[in-house]
C-alpha positions as CSV (number, residue, x, y, z in Angstrom):
1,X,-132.1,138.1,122.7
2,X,-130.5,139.0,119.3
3,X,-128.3,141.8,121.5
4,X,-127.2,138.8,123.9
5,X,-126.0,136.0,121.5
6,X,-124.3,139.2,119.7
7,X,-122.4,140.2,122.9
8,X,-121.7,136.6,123.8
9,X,-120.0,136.0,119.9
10,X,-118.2,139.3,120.2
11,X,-116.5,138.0,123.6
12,X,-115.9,134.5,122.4
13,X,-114.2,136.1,119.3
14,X,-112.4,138.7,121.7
15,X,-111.3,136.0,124.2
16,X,-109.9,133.7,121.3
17,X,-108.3,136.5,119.6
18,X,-106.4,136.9,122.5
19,X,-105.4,133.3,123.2
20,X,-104.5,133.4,119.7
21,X,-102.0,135.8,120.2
22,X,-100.4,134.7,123.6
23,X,-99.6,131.1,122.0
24,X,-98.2,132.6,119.3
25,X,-95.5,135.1,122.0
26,X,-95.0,131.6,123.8
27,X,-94.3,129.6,120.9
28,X,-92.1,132.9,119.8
29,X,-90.3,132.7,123.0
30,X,-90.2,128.8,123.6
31,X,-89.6,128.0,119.8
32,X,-87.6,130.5,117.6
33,X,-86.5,127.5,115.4
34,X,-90.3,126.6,114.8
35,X,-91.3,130.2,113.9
36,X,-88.3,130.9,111.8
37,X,-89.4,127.9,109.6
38,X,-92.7,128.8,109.5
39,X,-92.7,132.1,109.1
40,X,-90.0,131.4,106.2
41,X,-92.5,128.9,104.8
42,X,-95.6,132.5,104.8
43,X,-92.3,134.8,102.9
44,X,-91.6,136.3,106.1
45,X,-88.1,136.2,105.5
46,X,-86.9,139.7,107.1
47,X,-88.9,137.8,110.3
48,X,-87.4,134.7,109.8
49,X,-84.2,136.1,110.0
50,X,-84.8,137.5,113.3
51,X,-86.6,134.5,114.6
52,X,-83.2,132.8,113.8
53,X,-81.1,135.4,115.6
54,X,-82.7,134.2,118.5
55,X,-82.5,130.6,118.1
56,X,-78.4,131.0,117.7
57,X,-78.8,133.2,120.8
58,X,-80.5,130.1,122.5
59,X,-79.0,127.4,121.2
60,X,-75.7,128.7,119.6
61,X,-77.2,126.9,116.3
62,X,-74.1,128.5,113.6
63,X,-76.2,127.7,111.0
64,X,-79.0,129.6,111.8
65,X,-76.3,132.8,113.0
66,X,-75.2,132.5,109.3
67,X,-79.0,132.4,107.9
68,X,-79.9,135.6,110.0
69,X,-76.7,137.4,108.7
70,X,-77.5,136.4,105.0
71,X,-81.2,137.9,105.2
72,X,-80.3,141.3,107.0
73,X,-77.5,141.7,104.3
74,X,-80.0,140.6,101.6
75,X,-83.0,142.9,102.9
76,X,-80.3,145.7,103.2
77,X,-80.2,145.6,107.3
78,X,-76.6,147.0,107.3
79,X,-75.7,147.5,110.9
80,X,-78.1,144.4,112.0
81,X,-75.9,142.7,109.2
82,X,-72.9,144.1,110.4
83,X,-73.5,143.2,114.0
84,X,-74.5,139.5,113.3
85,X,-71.5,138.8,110.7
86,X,-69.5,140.1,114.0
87,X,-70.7,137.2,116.1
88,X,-70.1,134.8,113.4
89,X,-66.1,136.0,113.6
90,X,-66.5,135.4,117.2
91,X,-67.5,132.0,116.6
92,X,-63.9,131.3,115.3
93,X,-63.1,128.1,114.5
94,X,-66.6,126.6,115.2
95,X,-67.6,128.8,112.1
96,X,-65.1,127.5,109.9
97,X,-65.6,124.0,110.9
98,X,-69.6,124.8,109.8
99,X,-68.5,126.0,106.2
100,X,-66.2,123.0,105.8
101,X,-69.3,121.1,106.0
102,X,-71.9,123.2,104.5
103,X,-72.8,123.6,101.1
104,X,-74.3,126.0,98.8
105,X,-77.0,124.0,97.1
106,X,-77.1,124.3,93.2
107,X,-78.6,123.2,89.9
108,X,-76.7,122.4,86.3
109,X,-77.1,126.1,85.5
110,X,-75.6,127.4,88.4
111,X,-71.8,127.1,89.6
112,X,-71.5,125.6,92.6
113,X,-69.1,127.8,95.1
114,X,-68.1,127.7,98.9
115,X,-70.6,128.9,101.5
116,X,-67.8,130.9,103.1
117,X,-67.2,132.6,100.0
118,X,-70.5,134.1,99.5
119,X,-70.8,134.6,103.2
120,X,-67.4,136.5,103.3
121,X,-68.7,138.5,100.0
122,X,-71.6,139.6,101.5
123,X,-69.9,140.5,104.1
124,X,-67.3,142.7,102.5
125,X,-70.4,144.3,100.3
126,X,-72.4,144.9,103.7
127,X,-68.8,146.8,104.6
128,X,-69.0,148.9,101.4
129,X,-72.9,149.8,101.9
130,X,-71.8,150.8,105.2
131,X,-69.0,153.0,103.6
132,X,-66.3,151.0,106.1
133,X,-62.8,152.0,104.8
134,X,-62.1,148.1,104.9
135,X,-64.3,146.8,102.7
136,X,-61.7,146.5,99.4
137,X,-59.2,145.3,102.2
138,X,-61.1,142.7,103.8
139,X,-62.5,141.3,100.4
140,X,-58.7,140.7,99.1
141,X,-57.4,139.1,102.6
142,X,-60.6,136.5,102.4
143,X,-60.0,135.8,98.6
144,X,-58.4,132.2,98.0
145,X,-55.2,132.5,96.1
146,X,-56.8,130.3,93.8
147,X,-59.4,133.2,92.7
148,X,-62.6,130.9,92.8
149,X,-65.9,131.5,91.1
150,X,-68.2,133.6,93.9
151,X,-65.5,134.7,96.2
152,X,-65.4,138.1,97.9
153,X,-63.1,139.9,96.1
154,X,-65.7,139.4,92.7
155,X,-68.7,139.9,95.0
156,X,-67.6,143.6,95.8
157,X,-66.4,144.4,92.4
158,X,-70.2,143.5,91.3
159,X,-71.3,145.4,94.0
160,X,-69.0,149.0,93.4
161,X,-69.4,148.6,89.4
162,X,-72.8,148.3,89.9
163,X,-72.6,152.0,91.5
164,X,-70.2,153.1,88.9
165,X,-67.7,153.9,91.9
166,X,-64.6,154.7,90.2
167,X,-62.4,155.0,93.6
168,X,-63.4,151.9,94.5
169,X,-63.1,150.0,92.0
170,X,-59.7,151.6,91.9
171,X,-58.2,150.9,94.8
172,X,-59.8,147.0,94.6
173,X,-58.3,146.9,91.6
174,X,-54.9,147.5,92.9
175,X,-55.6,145.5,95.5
176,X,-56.4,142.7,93.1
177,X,-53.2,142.8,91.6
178,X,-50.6,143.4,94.4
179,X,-52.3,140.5,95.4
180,X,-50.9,138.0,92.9
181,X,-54.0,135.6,92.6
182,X,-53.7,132.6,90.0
183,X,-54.7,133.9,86.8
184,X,-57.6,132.8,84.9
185,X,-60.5,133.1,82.7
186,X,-62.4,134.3,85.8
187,X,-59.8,136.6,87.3
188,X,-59.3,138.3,83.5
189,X,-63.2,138.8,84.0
190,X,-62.7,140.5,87.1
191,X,-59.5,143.0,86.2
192,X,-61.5,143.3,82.8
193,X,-64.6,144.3,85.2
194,X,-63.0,146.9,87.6
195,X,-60.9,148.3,85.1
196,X,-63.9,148.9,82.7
197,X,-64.9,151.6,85.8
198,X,-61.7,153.6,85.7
């Protein structure tokens, strides 16, 4: 008797176990927006990122496109990075109208700054990981003249001083100044940064 009701509970187990996992690969499939949230809300965020991967693939959802770049560059996916930040130049102007209206949100302590300027930053540092030739390039052309707090020309001179990478910070440093950005105290922080490396 004891052997049957322990047979019995081993297959109900076994048989819910498995339902278990089939709703979750239909809800995976069906949903990618309702797993990316909650597999964000369990700190699943490498996941996450892939779950939202597929719901721009589904639905062409730009915001999540951006969110699954940001976490592959942030969990140092290069060349997933690298291939998503692609798509989101592909988007064109439907990606720029997206960071006209999106916003990076802050506290008091923190500056605020433009979502395409971090994006573009991470992008240019996902470049340099990569060792792409134009990284320093691409971080100057996507710099605002006005030389804004966060922007991507700053986010790869963090990201080569960091490394100590003198020919870098060099040639970013030229860049920088052939450039002729607005000066200011920011700017001065920057030059004062990269040429700090030489």
């Amino acid at each position: 008797m004891k052997k049957l009701i322990l047979k019995t509970a081993l297959i109900t187990l076994g048989v819910a176990l498995i339902l278990a996992i089939s709703v979750f690969g239909i809800v995976s499939l069906a949903a990618p927006y309702a797993m990316m949230k909650f597999t964000a809300s369990m700190g699943l965020d490498s996941i996450s990122g892939d779950y939202a991967f597929q719901e721009y693939e589904r639905s062409g959802n730009i915001e999540c496109l951006v969110r699954s770049f940001l976490i592959a560059a942030e969990h140092k996916k290069y060349s997933r990075a690298e291939e998503r930040f692609g798509k989101i130049q592909e988007e064109g102007e439907k990606a720029e109208a997206y960071f006209e209206e999106a916003a990076i949100p802050t506290d008091e302590n923190i500056p605020s700054y433009a979502l395409r300027d971090y994006v573009m930053g991470r992008a240019a540092c996902v470049k340099y990981a990569l060792g792409r030739e134009d990284a320093v390039s691409f971080a100057v052309a996507e710099t605002n003249a006005a030389f804004p707090e966060g922007n991507p020309a700053a986010a790869l001179t963090l990201a080569a001083a960091s490394e100590k990478d003198k020919e870098t910070c060099a040639a970013l440093l030229a860049a920088v100044r052939e450039r002729n950005f607005e000066p200011s105290g920011y700017y001065n922080t920057i030059i004062k940064i990269l040429e700090g490396v030489q």
